[in-house]
C-alpha positions as CSV (number, residue, x, y, z in Angstrom):
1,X,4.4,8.5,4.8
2,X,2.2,7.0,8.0
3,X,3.2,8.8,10.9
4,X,3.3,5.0,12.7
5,X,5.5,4.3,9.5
6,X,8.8,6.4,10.0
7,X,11.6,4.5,11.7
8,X,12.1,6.3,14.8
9,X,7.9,5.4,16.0
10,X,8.9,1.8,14.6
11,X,12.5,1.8,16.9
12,X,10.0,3.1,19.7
13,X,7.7,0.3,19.1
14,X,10.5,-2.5,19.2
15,X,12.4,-0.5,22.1
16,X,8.9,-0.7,24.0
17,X,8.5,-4.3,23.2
18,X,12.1,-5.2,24.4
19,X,12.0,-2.8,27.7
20,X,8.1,-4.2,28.4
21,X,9.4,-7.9,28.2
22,X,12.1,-7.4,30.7
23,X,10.8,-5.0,33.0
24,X,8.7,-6.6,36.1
25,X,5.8,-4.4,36.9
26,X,5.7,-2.0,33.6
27,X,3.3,-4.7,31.9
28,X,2.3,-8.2,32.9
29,X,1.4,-9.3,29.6
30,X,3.2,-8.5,26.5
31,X,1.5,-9.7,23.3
32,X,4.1,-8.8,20.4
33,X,2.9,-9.0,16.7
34,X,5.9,-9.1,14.2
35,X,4.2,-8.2,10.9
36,X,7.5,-8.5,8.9
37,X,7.5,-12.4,10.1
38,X,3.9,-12.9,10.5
39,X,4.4,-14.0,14.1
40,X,2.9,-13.3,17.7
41,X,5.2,-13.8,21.1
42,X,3.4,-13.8,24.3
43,X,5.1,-12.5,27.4
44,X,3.7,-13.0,31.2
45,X,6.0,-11.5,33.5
46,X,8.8,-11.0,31.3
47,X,9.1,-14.7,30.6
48,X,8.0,-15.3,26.8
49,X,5.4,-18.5,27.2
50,X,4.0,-18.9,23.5
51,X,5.2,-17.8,19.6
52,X,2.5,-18.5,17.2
53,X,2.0,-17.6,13.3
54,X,-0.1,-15.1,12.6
55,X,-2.4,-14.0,9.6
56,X,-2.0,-10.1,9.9
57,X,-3.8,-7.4,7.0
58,X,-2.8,-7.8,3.3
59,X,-3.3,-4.2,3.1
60,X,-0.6,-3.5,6.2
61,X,-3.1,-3.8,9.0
62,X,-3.5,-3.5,12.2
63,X,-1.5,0.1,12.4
64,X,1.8,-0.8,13.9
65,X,1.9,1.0,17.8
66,X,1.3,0.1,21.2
67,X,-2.3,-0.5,22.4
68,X,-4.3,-2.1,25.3
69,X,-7.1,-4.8,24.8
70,X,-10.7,-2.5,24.8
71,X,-12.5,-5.5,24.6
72,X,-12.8,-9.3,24.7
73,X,-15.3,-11.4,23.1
74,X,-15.6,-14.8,23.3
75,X,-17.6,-15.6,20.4
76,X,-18.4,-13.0,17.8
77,X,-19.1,-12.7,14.3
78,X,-18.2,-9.5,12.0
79,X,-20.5,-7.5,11.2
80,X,-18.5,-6.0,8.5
81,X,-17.2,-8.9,6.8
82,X,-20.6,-11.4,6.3
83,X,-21.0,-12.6,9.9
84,X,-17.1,-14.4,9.7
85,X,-16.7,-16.0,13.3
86,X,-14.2,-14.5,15.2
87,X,-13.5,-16.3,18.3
88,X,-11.7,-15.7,21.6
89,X,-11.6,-11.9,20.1
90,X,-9.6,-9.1,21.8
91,X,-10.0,-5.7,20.4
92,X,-7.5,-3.1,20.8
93,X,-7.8,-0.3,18.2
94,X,-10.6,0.7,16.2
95,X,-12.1,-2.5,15.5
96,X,-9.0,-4.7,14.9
97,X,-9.0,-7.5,16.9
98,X,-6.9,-10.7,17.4
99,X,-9.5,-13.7,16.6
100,X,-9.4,-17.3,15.6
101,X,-9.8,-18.2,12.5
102,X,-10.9,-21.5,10.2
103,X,-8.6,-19.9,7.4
104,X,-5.8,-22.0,9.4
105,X,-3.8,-23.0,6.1
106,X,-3.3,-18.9,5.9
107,X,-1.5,-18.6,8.9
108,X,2.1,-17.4,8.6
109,X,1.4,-15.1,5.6
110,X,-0.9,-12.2,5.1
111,X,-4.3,-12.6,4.5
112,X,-6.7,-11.0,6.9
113,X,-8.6,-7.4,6.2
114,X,-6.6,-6.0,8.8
115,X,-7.5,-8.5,12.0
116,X,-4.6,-10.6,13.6
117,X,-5.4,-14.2,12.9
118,X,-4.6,-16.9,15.0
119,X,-5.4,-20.6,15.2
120,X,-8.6,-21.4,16.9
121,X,-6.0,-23.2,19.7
122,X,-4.0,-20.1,20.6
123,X,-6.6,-17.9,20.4
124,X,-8.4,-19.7,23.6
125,X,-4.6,-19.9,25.2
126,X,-4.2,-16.2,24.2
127,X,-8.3,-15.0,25.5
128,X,-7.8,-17.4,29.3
129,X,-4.5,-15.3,30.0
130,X,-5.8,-12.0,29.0
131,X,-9.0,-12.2,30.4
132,X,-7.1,-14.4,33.8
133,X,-4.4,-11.7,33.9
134,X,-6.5,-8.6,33.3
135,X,-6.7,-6.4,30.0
136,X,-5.3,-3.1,32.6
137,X,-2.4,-5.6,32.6
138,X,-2.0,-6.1,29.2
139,X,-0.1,-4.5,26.2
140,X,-0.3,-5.4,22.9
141,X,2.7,-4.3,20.3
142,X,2.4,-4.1,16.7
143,X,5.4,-4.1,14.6
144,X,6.5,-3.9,11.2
């Protein structure tokens, strides 16, 4: 078994998430992804603002845990998929990212290589706050 996949990490990851949401000053920004439901809640300041669906990996990706953004690009293009655009991209763990997509029909299901999906919309809503807020001030839980 994953060492991300035995219940007490996963109780962590939702205790986190919960304690993170409702805390002021442990995180400004609380991006949740929910594989199980294939949706993404967005927390500034303990106040949840947006829930979105989500394309998350058909293979189980991105590894559930708690991470910080790394990155943001605005526009990019995979290099390991045949150039796919991936806008409004914030990378957090060893290439994942949350991107736009134009696969929009897909959203709410799995169907990604392992990225978080979003719609081209909420991925702009989701890049202005990180990058306006600050990625230091940022956390970004992933779920079962």
């Amino acid at each position: 078994m994953h060492p991300l996949a035995r219940p007490a990490v996963l109780a962590s990851v939702a205790s986190f998430a919960f304690f993170a949401a409702v805390t002021p000053g442990l995180s400004d920004v609380v991006i949740t992804i929910d594989k199980s439901s294939q949706r993404m809640s967005v927390a500034v300041d303990g106040v949840r603002r947006h829930s979105w669906a989500v394309s998350t990996g058909t293979g189980g990706g991105p590894p559930s845990g708690v991470y910080r953004p790394q990155r943001l690009e605005r526009s990019w293009y995979s290099r390991k998929f045949g150039l796919a655009p991936m806008p409004h991209s914030i990378f957090f763990h060893e290439g994942y990212a949350i991107h736009g997509t134009t696969h929009v029909s897909r959203l709410g299901r799995r169907a990604s290589h392992g990225c978080v999906r979003l719609h081209p919309s909420n991925a702009a809503a989701l890049y202005a706050i990180v990058r306006s807020e600050g990625a230091g001030r940022t956390r970004i839980v992933v779920a079962r």
